[in-house]
Short mmCIF file of the C-alpha atoms (twelve columns), coordinates in Angstrom:
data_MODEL
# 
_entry.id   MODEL 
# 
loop_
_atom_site.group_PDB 
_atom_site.id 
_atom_site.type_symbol 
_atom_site.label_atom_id 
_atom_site.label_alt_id 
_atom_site.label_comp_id 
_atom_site.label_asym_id 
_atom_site.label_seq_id 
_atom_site.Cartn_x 
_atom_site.Cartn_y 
_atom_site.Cartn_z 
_atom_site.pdbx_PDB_model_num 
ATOM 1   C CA . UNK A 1   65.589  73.111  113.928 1 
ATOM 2   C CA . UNK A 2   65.634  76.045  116.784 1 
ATOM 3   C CA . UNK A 3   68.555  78.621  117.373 1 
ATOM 4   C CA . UNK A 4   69.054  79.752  121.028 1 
ATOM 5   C CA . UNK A 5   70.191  83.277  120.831 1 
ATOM 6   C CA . UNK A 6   73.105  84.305  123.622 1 
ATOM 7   C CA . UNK A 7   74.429  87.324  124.021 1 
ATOM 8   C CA . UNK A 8   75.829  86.521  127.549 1 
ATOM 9   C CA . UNK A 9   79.130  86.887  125.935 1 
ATOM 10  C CA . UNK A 10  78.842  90.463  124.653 1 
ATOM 11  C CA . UNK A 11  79.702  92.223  128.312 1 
ATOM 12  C CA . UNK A 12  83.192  90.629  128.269 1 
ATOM 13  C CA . UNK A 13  83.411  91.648  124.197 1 
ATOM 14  C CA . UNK A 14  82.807  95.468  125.066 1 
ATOM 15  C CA . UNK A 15  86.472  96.448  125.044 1 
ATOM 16  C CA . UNK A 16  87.559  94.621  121.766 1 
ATOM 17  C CA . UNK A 17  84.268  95.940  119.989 1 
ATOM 18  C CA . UNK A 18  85.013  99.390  121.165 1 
ATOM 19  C CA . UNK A 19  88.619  98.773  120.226 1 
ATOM 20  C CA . UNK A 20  87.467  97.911  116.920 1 
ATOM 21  C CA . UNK A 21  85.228  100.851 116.044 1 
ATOM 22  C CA . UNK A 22  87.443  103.442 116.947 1 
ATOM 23  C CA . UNK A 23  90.140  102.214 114.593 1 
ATOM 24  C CA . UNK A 24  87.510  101.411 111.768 1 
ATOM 25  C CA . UNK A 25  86.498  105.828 112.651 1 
ATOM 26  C CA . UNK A 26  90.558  106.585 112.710 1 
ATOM 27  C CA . UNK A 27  90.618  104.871 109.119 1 
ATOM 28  C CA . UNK A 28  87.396  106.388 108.111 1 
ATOM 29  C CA . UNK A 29  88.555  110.419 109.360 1 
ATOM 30  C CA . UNK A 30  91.923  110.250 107.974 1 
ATOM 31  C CA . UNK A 31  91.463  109.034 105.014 1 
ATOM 32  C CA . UNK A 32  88.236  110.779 104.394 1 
ATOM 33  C CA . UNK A 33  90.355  114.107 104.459 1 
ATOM 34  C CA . UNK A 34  93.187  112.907 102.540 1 
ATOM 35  C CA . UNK A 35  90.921  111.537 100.025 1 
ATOM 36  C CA . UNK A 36  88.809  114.771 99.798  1 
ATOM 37  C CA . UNK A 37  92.158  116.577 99.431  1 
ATOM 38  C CA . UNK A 38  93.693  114.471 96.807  1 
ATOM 39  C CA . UNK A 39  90.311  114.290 95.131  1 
ATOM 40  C CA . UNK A 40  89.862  118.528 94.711  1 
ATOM 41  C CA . UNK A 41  93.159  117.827 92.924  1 
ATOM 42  C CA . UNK A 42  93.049  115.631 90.822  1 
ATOM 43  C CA . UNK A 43  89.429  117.175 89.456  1 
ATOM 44  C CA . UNK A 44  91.334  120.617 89.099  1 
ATOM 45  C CA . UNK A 45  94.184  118.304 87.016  1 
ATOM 46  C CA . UNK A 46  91.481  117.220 85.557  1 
ATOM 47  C CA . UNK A 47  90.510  120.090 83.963  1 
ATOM 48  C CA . UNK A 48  93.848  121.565 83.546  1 
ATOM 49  C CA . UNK A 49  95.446  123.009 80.313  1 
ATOM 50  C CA . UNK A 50  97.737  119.744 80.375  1 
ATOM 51  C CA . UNK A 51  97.076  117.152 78.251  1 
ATOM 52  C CA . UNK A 52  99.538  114.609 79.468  1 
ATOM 53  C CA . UNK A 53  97.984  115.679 83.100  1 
ATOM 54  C CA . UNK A 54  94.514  115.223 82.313  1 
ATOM 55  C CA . UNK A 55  95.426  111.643 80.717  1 
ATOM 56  C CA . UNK A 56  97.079  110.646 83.815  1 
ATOM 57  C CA . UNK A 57  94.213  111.675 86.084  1 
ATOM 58  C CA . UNK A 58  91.604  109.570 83.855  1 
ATOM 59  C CA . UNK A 59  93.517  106.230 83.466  1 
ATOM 60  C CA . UNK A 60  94.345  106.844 87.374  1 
ATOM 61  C CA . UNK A 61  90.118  106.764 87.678  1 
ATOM 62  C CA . UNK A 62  89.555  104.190 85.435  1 
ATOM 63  C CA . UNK A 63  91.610  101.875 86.711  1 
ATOM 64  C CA . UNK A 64  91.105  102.277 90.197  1 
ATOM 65  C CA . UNK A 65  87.272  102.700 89.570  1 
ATOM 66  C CA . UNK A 66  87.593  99.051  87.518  1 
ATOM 67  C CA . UNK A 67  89.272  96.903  89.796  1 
ATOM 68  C CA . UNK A 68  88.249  95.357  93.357  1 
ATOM 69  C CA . UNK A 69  89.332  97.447  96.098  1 
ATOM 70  C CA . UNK A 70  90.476  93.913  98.236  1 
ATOM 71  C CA . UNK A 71  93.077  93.298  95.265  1 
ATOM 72  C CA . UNK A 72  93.819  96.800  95.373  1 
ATOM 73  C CA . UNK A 73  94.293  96.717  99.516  1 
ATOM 74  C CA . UNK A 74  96.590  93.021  98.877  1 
ATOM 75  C CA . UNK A 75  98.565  94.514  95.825  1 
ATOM 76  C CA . UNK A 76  100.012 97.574  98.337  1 
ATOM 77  C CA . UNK A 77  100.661 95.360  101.132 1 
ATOM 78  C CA . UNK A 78  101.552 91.917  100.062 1 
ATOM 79  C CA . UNK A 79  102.761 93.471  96.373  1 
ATOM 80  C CA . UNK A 80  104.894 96.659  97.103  1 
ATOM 81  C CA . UNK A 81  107.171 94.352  99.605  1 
ATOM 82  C CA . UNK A 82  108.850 92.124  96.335  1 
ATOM 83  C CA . UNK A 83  110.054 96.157  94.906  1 
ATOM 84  C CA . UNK A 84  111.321 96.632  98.754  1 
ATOM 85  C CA . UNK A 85  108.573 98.733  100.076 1 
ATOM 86  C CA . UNK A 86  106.921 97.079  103.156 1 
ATOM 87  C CA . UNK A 87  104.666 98.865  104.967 1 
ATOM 88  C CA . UNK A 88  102.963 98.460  108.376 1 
ATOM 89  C CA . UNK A 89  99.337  97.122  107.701 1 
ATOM 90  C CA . UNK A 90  97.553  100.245 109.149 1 
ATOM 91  C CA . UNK A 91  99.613  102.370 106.320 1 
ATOM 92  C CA . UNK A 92  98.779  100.300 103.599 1 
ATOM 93  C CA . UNK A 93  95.205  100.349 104.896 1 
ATOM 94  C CA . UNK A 94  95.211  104.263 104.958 1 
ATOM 95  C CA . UNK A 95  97.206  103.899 101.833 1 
ATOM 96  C CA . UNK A 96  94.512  101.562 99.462  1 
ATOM 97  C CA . UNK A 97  91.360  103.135 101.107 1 
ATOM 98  C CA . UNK A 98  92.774  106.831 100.196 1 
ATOM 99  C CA . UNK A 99  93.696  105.780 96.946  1 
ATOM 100 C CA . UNK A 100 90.607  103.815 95.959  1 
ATOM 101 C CA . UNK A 101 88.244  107.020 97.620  1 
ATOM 102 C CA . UNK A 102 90.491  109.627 95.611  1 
ATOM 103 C CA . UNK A 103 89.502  107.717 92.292  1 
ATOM 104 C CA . UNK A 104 85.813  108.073 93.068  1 
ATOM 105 C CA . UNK A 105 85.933  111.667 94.676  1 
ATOM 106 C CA . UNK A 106 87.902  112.969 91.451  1 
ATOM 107 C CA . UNK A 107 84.439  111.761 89.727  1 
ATOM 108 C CA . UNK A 108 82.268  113.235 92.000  1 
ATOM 109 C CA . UNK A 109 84.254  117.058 92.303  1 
ATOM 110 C CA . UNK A 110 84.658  117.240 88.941  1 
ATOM 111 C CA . UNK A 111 80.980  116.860 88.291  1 
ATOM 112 C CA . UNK A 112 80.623  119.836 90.587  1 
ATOM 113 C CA . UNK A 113 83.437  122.046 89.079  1 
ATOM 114 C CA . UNK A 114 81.486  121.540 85.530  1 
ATOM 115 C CA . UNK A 115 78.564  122.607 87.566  1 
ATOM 116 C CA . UNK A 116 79.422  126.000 88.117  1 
ATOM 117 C CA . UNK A 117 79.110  128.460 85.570  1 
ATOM 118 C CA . UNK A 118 81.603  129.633 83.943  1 
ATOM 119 C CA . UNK A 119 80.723  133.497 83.729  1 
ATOM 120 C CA . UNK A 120 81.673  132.754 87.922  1 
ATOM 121 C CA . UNK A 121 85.178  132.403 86.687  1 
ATOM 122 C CA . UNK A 122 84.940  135.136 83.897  1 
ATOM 123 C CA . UNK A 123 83.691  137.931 86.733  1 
ATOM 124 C CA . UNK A 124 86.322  136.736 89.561  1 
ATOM 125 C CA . UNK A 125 88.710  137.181 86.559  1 
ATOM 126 C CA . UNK A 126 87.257  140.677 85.917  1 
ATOM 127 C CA . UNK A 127 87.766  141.699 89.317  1 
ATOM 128 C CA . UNK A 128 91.464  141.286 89.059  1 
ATOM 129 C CA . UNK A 129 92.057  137.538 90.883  1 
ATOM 130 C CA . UNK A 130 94.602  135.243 89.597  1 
ATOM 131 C CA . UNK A 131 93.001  131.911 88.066  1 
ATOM 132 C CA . UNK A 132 94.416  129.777 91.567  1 
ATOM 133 C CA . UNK A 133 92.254  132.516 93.864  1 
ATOM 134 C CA . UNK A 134 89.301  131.884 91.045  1 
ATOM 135 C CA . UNK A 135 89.418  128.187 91.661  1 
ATOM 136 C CA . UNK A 136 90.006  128.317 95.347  1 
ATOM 137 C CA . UNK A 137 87.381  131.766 96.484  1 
ATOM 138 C CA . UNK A 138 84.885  130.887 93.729  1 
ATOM 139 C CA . UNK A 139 84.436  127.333 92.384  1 
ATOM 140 C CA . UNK A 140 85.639  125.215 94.291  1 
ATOM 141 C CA . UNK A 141 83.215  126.518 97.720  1 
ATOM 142 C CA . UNK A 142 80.029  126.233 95.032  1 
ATOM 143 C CA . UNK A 143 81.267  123.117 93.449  1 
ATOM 144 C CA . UNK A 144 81.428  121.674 96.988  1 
ATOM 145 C CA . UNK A 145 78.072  122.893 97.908  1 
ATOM 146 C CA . UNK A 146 76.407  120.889 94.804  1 
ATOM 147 C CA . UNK A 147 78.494  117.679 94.918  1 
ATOM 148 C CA . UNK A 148 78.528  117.293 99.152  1 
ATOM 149 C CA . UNK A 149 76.133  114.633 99.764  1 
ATOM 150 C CA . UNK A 150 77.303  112.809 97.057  1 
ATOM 151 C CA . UNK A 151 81.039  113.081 98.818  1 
ATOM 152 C CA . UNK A 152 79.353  112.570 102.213 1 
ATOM 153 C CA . UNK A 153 77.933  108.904 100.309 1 
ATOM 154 C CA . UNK A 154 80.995  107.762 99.131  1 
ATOM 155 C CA . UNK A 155 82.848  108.647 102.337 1 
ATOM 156 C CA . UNK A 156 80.545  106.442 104.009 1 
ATOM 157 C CA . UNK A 157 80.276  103.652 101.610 1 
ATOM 158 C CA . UNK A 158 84.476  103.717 102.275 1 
ATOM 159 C CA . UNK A 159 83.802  103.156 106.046 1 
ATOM 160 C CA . UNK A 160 82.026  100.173 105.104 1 
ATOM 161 C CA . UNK A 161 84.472  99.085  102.477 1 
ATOM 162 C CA . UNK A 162 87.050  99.409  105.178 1 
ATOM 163 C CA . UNK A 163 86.027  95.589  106.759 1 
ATOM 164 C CA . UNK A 164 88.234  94.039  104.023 1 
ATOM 165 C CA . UNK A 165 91.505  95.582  105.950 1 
ATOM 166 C CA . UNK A 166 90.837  93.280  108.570 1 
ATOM 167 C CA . UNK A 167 91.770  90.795  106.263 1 
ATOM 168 C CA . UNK A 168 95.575  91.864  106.152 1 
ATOM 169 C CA . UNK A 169 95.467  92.304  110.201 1 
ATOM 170 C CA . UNK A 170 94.381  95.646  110.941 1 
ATOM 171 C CA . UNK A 171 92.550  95.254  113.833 1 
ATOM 172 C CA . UNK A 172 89.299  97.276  112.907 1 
ATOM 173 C CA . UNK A 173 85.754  96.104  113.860 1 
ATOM 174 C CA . UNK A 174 85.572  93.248  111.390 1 
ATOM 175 C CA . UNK A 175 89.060  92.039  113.003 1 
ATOM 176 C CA . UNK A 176 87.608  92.172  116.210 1 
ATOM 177 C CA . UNK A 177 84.462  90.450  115.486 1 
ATOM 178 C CA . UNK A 178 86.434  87.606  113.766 1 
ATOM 179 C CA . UNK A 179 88.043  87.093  116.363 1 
ATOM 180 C CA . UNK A 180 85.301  87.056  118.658 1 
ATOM 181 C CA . UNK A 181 83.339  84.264  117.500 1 
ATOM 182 C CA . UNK A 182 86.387  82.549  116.480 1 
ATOM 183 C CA . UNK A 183 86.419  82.244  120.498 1 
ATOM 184 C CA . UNK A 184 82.787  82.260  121.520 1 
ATOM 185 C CA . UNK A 185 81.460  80.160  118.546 1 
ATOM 186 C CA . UNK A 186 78.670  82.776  118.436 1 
ATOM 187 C CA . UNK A 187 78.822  83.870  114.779 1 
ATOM 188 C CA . UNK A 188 75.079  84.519  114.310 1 
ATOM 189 C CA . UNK A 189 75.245  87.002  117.145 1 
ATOM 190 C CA . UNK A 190 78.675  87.957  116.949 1 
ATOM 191 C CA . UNK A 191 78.109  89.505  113.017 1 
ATOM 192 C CA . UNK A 192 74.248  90.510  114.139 1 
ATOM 193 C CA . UNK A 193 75.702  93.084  116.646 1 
ATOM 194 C CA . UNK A 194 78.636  93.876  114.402 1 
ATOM 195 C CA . UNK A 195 76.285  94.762  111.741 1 
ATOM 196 C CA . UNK A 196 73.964  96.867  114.271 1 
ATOM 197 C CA . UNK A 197 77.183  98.462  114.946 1 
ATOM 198 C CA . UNK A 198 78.403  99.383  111.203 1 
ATOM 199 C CA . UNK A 199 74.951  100.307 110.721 1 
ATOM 200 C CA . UNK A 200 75.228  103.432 113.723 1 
ATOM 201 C CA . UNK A 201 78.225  104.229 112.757 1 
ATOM 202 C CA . UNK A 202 76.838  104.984 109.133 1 
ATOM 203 C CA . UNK A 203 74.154  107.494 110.728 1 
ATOM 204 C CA . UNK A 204 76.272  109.133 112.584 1 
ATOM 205 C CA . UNK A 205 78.679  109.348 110.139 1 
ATOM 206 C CA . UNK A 206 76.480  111.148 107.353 1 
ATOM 207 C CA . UNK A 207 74.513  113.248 109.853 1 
ATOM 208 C CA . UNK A 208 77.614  114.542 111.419 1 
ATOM 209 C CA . UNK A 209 79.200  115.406 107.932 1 
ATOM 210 C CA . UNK A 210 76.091  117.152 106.656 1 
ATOM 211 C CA . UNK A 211 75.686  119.278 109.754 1 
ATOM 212 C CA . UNK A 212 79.123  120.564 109.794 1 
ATOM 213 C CA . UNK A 213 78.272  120.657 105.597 1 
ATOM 214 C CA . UNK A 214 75.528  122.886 106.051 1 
ATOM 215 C CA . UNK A 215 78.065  124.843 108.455 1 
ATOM 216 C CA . UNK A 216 81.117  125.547 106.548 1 
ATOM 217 C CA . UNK A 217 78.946  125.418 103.191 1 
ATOM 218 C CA . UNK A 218 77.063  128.018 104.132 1 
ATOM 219 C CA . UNK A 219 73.862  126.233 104.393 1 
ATOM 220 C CA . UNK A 220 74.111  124.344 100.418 1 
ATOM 221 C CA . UNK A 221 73.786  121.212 101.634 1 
ATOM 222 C CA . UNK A 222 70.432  118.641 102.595 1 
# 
């Protein structure tokens, strides 16, 4: 049995694919920084004097961190609508994939707050700073510098996640590509370049974030 490969399709694809991959990087950029954001939080709750807090934070991991991110992603959009909160299928994408990265990203600060020392803290403290400047001019820039390329990972392994958002009609790459083949009956090529094209973006992606790492980190990350 032979295959005959055509790609003579692809030129009149360009604009769709490009479509595509410039919403799956708008997912990936905003809620990469919401998820960073909401993940230096909840490690700092974390850690906090609260117990009730600290509970919260941990079954808020464990149960994101133990369920599929798809039934996550379908519970926000197709759930949320029966307690009369519908929301347009771009929001509940940024919605599910910040929530689901925030989970992981607690994980990963925390590790790198627990990292750093804690006679750190105990000499801002001697030099007069209040605990939030402690956390914010001390820890959290060395904590960052240890755990980065682990964030940088998980931001990208999001990206990737994000083709299941295609399957409530966000019209990322994976949209695009389904509905490419769906016309051109070229699925072998159709995913092949699709794949080529998750596969750049992923480069990029992490060498971008650990150049501007090593640039705002002050040169602790490799």
């Amino acid at each position: 049995m032979s295959y005959a490969l055509d790609f003579g399709w692809l030129s009149q694809a360009l604009e769709p694919i490009l479509r595509g991959a410039l919403a799956t990087i708008f997912l990936t950029v905003v809620t990469g920084a919401l998820g960073t954001i909401c993940s230096i939080l909840g490690a700092a709750a974390a850690r906090s004097g609260s117990v009730s807090l600290r509970s919260a934070v941990d079954t808020y991991v464990e149960l994101i961190r133990n369920t599929p991110f798809l039934v996550q992603l379908f519970f926000i959009f197709f759930g949320l609508p029966s307690l009369g909160l519908r929301l347009d299928a771009t929001v509940a994408a940024i919605l599910a994939m910040t929530i689901n990265l925030s989970a992981y990203g607690t994980e990963i600060v925390g590790a790198g707050l627990d990292a750093v020392s804690r006679g750190q803290r105990e000499a801002g403290q001697a030099l007069g700073l209040r605990p939030r400047l402690v956390f914010l001019k001390i820890v959290l820039p060395q904590a960052l510098r240890v755990i980065f390329p682990a964030l940088t990972s998980q931001i990208v392994i999001m990206m990737l996640e994000s083709a299941v958002v295609s399957q409530i009609a966000v019209r990322d790459l994976t949209y695009e590509a389904d509905m490419l083949q769906a016309r051109t009956f070229r699925a072998f090529e159709t995913y092949l370049v699709v794949t080529a094209i998750y596969l750049g973006m992923s480069v990029v992606l992490r060498r971008v974030m650990v150049r501007g790492g090593r640039k705002l980190l002050a040169g602790g990350v490799s």
